[in-house]
C-alpha positions, 0 to 999 in steps of 0.5 A: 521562449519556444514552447518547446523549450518550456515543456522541457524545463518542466519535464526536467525538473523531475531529475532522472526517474527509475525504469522500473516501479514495483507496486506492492497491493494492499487491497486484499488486507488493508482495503478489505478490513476497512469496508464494514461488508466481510467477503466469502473467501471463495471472492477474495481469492477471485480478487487476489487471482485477478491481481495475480493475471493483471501482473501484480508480484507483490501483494498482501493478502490477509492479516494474522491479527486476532479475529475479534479485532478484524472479522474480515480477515478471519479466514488468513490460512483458509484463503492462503490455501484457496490461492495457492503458490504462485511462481515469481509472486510474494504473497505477504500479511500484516503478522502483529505478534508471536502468536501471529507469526505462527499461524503466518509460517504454518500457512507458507507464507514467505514475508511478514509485515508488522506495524508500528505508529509514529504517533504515542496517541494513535499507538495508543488508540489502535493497539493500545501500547506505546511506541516503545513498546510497539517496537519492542514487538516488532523487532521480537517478531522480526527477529523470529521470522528472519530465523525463520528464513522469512523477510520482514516488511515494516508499516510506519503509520502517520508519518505525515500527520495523526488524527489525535496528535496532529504533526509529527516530528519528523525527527521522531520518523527517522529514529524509529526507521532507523531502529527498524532498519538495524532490527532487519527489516528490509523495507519501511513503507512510510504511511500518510494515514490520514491524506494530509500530505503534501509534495513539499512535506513529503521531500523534506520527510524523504531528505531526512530519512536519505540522511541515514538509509538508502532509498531502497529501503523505503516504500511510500503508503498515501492515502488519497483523503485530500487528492494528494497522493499521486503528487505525493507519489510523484516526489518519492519517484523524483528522488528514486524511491520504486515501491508504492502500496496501492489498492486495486479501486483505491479500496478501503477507506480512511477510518479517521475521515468517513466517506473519504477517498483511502488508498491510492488507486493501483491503476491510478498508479499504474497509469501515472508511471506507464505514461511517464515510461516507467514500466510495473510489470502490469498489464493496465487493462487487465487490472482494471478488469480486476478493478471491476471485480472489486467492485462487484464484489463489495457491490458499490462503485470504487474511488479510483479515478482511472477505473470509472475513467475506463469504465464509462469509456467502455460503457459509451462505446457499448452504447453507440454500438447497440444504436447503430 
């Protein structure tokens, strides 16, 4: 067979991929309240405005949760007014209840998100209500901020696997999408929380849920544990899913894995889709130089693989210039 021939059967098998990709940022609150180290808020919002110049349109920024249950973001409405509004980008935070939703339309914000488990055990564990009851919340919460002229963003978390339950039913995923969706949430970002998926699971959970919803409806949320979520990834964009959740540096952890690797790198994302003709609207270079500022600011070296790939590049060339 001519090589030729062969590299585009390969190519191929991918089907017709979108042009356009939107990476939603998650560092700022779901990276940032998993690192034990609180940041100023004068830092975050250097982060935050480094995003912004990298090109990034979406991002989340903070969590409107109760301060005794994440300290690191107690200071949502001093960081939103340190940040300002920006034209053509949606700043957006994790709003859990009422209360929460409140303090999120006080501060300007224009989008909300709330959080829902696909697992009893972990609904249980993190916010210690049951799926019902988490839902019940969720479309009290959706409900007011569409009144209130906001959109609404949903979280499903363990969808591809929990830490105390093990598999979750795929049918269990579907009807909660199903009832967030006729509840007026715009967008479902699907959560691997833990990083156990796996490409083939990832198409059978997305074929489930294309059965009732279109594809626009859904956002994918890997975490990189085990090194799968770009193939992950790969599978969402395969079938026409356009927003990812990525962490600028792959920051954050996984909580249920200590030491591992968490969310998928915003670069590493970035880097994938441009290199596959798939334009994000971000400048690649400049968001590794807020890749280097995460960094600095949490003061250790970042998963992501294409920020320490740039990195030492920079770093070699610097070298070879100062011995010549």
């Amino acid at each position: 067979m001519d090589p030729k021939e062969t590299s585009r059967t390969r190519v191929g098998l991918l089907g017709q991929l979108p042009r356009r990709v939107d990476v939603y940022e998650v560092g700022p609150r779901d990276g940032l309240q998993n690192e034990l180290r609180t940041l100023p808020t004068r830092d975050k919002a250097r982060l935050i405005n480094a995003l912004v110049a990298a090109g990034e349109k979406r991002i989340e920024v903070t969590s409107f949760v109760s301060p005794k249950w994440i300290p690191q973001l107690a200071d949502a409405e001093e960081l939103l007014k340190l940040v300002g509004r920006r034209p053509g980008v949606v700043f957006s935070a994790l709003v859990p209840n009422l209360k929460g939703l409140e303090r999120a339309q006080a501060a300007g914000l224009e989008e909300a998100a709330v959080f829902i488990s696909a697992s009893e055990a972990h609904s249980k564990k993190n916010i210690n209500k049951t799926i019902a009851e988490a839902l019940a919340g969720a479309k009290e919460v959706t409900a007011a901020a569409r009144k209130a002229g906001m959109r609404v963003r949903g979280y499903l978390s363990t969808v591809w696997g929990c830490p105390y339950e093990g598999h979750v039913p795929v049918e269990r995923v579907v009807d909660i999408c199903r009832q967030l969706v006729d509840a007026g949430i715009y967008q479902l970002s699907l959560g691997d929380t833990i990083g156990v998926g796996t490409p083939r699971q990832t198409e059978e959970i997305l074929a489930a849920l294309l059965q009732h919803m279109p594809v626009d409806t859904l956002a994918l949320h890997l975490h990189d544990t085990r090194g799968t979520a770009l193939a992950n990834a790969l599978v969402g964009l395969s079938v026409g899913v356009t927003t990812f959740d990525a962490s600028i540096g792959g920051l954050g952890g996984c909580p249920y894995a200590p030491g591992a690797a968490g969310n998928l790198a915003s670069e590493d994302a970035v880097f994938m889709l441009h290199g596959m003709g798939v334009d994000t609207g971000i400048d690649l270079d400049k968001l590794v130089e807020a890749g280097e500022i995460a960094q600095e600011l949490i003061g250790r070296k970042l998963a992501g693989k294409y920020l320490q790939a740039a990195l030492g590049e920079r770093d070699k060339k610097a070298s070879r210039r100062a011995q010549t």
